[in-house]
C-alpha positions in Angstrom: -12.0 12.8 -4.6 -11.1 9.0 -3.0 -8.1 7.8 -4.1 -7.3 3.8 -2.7 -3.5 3.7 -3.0 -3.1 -0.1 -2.4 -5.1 -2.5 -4.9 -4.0 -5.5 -7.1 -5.5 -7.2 -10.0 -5.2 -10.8 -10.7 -5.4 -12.8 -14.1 -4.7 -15.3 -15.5 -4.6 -19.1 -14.2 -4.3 -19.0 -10.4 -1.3 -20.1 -8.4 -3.5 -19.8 -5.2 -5.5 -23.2 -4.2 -8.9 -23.8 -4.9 -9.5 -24.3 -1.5 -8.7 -20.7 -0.4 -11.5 -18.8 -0.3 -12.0 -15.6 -2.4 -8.7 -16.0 -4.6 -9.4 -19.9 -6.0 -9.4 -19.7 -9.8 -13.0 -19.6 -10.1 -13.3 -16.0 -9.4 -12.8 -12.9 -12.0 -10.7 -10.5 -9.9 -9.0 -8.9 -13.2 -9.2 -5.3 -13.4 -13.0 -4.9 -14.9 -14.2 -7.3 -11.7 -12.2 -4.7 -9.5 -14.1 -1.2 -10.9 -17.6 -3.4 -10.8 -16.9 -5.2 -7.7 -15.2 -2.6 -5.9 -14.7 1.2 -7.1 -18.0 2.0 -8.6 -20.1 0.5 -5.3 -18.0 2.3 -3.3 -17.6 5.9 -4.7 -13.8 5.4 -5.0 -12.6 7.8 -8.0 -8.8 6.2 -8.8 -7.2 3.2 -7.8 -3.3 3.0 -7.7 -2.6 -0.2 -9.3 0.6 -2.3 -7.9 1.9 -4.8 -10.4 4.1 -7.6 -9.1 7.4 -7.9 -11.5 9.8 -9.3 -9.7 11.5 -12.1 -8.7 9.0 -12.8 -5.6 6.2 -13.1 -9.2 6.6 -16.7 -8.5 5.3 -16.6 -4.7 2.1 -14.3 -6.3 1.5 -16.4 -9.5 -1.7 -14.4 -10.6 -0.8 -11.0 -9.7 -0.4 -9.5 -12.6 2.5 -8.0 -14.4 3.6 -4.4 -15.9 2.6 -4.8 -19.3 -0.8 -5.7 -18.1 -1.4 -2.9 -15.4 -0.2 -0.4 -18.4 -3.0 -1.9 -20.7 -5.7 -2.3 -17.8 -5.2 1.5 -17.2 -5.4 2.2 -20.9 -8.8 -0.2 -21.0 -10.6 2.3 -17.9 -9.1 5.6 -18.6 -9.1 8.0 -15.5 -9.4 5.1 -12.9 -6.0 3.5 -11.9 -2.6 5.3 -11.0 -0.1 2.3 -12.7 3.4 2.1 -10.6 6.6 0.3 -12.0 7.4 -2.7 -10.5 11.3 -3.4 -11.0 13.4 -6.7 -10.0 16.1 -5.8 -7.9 18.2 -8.4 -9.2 17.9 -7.6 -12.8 21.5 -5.7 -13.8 19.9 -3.1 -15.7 17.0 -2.2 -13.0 17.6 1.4 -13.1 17.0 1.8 -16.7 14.0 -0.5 -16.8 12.9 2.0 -13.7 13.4 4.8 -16.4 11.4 3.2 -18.9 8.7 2.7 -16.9 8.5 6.5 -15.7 8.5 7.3 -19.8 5.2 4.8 -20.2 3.4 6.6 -17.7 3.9 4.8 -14.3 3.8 7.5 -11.1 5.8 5.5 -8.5 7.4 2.1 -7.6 5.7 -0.6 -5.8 4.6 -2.5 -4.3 8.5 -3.2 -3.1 8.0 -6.5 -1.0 9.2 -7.3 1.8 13.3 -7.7 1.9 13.8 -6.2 -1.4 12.6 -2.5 0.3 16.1 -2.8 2.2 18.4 -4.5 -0.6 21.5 -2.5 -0.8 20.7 -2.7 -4.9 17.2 -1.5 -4.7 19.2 2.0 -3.7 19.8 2.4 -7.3 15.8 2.6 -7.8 15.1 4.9 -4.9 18.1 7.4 -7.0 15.8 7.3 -10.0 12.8 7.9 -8.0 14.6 11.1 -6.4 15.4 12.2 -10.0 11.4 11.1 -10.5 9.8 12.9 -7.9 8.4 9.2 -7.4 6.9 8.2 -4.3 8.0 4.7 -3.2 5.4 2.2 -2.0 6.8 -0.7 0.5 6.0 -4.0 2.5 8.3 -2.9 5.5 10.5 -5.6 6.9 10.3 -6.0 10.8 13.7 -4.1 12.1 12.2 -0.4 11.1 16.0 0.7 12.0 16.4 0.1 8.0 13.5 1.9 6.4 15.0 4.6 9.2 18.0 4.4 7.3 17.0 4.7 3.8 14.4 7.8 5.0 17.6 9.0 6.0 19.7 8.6 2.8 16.5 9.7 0.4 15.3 12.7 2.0 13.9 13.7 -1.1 12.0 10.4 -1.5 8.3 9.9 -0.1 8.1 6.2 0.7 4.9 4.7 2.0 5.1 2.2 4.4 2.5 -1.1 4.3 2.2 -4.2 6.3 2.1 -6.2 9.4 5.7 -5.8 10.1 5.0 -2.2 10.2 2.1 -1.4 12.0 2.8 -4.1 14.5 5.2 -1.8 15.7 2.4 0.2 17.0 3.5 -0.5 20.3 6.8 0.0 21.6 6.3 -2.7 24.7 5.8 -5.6 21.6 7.2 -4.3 18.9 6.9 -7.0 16.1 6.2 -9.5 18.0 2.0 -10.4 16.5 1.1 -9.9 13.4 -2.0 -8.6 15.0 -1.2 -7.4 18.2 -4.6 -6.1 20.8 -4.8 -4.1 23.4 -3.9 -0.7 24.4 -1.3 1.4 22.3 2.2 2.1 24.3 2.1 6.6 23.2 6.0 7.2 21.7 6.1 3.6 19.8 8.1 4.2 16.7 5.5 4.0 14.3 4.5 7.4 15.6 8.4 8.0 16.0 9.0 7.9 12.5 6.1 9.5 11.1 6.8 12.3 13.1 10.4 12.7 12.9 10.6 12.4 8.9 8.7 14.3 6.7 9.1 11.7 3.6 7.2 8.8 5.7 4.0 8.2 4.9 1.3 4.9 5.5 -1.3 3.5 4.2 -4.2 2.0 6.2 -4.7 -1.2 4.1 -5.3 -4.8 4.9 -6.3 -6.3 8.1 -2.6 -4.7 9.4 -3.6 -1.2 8.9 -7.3 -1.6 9.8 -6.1 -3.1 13.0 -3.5 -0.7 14.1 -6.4 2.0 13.9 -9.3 0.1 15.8 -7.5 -2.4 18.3 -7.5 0.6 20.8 -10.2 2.9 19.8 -9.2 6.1 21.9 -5.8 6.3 20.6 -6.9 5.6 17.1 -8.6 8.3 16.9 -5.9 10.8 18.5 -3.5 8.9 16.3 -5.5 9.5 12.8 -6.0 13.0 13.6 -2.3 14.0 14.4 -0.8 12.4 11.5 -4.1 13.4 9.1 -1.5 15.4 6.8 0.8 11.6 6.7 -1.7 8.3 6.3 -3.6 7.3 2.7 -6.4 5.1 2.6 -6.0 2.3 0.7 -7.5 -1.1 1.0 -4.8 -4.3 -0.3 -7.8 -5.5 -3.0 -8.9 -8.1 -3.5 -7.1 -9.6 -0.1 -9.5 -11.2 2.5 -10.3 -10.5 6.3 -9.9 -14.2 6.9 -10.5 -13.6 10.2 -14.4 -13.2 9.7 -17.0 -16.5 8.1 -17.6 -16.3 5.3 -14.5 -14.1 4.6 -15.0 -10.4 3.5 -12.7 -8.6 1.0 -11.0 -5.4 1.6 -12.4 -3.0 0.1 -15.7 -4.1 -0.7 -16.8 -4.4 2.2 -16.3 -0.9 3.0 -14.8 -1.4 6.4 -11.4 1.0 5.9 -13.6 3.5 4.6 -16.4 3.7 7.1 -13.7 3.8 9.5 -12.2 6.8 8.6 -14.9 8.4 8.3 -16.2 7.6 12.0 -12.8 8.6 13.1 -12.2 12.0 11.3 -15.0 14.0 12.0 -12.9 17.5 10.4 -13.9 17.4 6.5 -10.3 19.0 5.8 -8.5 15.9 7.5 -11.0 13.2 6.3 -10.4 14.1 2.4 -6.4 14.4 3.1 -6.4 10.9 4.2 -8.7 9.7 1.0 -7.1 11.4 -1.4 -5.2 14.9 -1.2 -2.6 13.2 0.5 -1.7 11.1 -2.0 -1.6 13.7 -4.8 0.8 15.2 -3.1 3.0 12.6 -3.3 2.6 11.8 -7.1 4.9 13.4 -9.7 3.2 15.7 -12.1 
């Protein structure tokens, strides 16, 4: 079974410029353009869906929000995972959190950037330990404070994401490119923290995770294959890899996928990282 645990849906009118390619607002990249486009061409069996409900919404204009990741689930039974996305600053944010869990969502994120360290968004990572909710995050660059909350949530399995994260790959730049190349420094504190706390977790997604994995290909390889039982494949949909004319878009072009695949030759690893791992983590 391939689970992708990172995909968004967008709708409505766009709040991203025409002249961007792949996410103007001539293109359908709602949930039914996401299982055509995307799940069915590629074999993937479940999608976890990651609303945007907050008060960054106005930064992702055409993300789209709870109620509509609820109803896009109900619309293709049996192919997205919905998780709660909660505002930090809203007063009652623990009990929306609650009400979420009782309308079927399986975890919270995506948790963006500074929110995933907001001394408020403690009170959602409580309800997620009552939950058994796994906790999906954008880290922010010092990874001293996702060490921290691993610490005070032991009970919690949060999933790290993004370029602030797996540009700590290397302990000789740590943060310093988005996209760093090159050799991989062994020790850095990505692999510190995956292997010194058993509720961290990461996803592979966008360019970031894709990166981390091939810009040196012999430690990639050592790398996927000691923490096989700790990284989910997932794929940011429908985000571009810009870096490549015309662009291609995660996910369909199978790039995260084949990549795993060429990297984890042991059939008991390889289906960890594209699925098993991830059930794990979700609450029954």
């Amino acid at each position: 079974m391939i689970l992708d645990v990172h995909v968004h849906v967008l709708g409505g009118k766009s709040s991203f410029p025409a002249s961007l390619p792949g996410l103007g607002p001539e293109f359908d990249l709602g949930p039914e353009a996401l299982v055509r486009q995307y799940l069915d061409p590629q074999g993937i069996d479940q999608a976890v869906l990651l609303p945007l409900d907050t008060h960054h919404s106005h930064a992702h204009g055409r993300f789209i929000r709870q109620e509509d990741a609820l109803a896009a689930a109900h619309a293709f039974p049996g192919r997205f995972i919905v998780f709660a996305s909660v505002d930090v600053t809203a007063c009652d944010r623990a009990d929306r959190l609650r009400r979420l869990v009782d309308t079927g969502c399986r975890g919270l994120g995506e948790v963006k950037y500074s929110d995933m360290h907001d001394p408020r968004q403690y009170d959602l990572y409580a309800v997620c330990a009552t939950h058994g909710l796994p906790v999906l995050g954008h880290v922010d660059p010092d990874l001293t404070r996702l060490e921290q909350a691993l610490k005070d949530f032991p009970t919690v399995n949060f999933i790290a994401h993004g370029v602030e994260f797996w540009a700590n790959m290397s302990k000789d730049a740590a943060g310093t490119e988005a996209y760093p190349k090159g050799q991989v420094a062994p020790d850095n504190p990505v692999e510190a923290l995956l292997s010194g706390y058993g509720n961290l977790y990461a996803d592979v997604s966008a360019n970031s995770g894709y990166n981390a994995l091939t810009r040196d290909p012999e430690y990639g390889s050592v790398f996927v294959r000691r923490f096989a039982r700790k990284l989910l494949y997932g794929t940011d949909w429908p985000c571009l890899r810009v870096q490549r004319l015309p662009p291609e878009r995660f996910g369909e072009d199978g790039r995260h996928l084949s990549l795993l695949r060429r990297l984890l030759k042991n059939t008991e690893d390889l289906d960890q990282v594209l699925g098993g791992n991830l059930l794990r983590l979700l609450p029954n």
